[in-house]
C-alpha positions in Angstrom: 0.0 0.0 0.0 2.6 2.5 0.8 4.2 1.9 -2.7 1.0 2.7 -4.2 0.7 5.7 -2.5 4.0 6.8 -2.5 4.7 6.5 -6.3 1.5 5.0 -8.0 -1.0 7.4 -7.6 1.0 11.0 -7.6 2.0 9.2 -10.9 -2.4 8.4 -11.6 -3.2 12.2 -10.8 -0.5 13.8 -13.0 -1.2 11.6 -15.9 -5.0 10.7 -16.1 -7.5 13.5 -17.4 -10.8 13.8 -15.8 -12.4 10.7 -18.4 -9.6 8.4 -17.2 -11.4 8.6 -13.5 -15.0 8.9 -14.9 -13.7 5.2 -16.3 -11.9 4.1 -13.2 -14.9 5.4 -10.9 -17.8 3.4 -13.6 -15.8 0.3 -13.3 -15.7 0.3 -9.6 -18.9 1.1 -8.9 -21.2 -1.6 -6.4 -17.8 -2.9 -5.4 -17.1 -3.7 -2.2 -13.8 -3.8 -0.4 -12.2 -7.7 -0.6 -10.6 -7.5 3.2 -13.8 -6.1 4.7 -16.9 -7.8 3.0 -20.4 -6.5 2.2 -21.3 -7.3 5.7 -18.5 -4.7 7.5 -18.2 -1.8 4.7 -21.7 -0.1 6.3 -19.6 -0.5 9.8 -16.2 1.3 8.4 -18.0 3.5 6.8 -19.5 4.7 9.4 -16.2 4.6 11.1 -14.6 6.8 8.7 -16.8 9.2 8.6 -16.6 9.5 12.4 -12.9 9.7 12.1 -12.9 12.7 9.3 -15.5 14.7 11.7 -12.8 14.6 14.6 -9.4 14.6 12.4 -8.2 18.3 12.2 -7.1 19.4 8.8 -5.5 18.7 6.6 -6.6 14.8 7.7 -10.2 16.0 8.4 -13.0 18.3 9.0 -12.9 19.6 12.6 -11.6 22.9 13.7 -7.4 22.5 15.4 -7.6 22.3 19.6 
């Protein structure tokens, strides 16, 4: 993973134009993360949006302490 976003995807955003994602988003559509299962993603998603309210920026949304 930290090869991928290390060095994959600074190279995927300063290559691909705006149709490139529109592709990559269509063809991932309804797909559901392999580790976690349809049964978990509703959980960590929930999860993850709890964590972006409470992560100060640049991570997340809330205001610094």
């Amino acid at each position: 993973m930290r090869l991928e976003e290390d060095q994959v995807l600074p190279l995927a955003h300063a290559y691909l134009t705006p149709e490139d994602w529109a592709a990559i988003d269509a063809a991932f559509l309804g797909h559901t993360d392999p580790l976690l299962g349809v049964e978990r993603a509703g959980e960590f998603q929930e999860l993850f949006r709890r964590i972006v309210e409470l992560a100060p920026a640049p991570i997340g949304l809330a205001l610094p302490r």
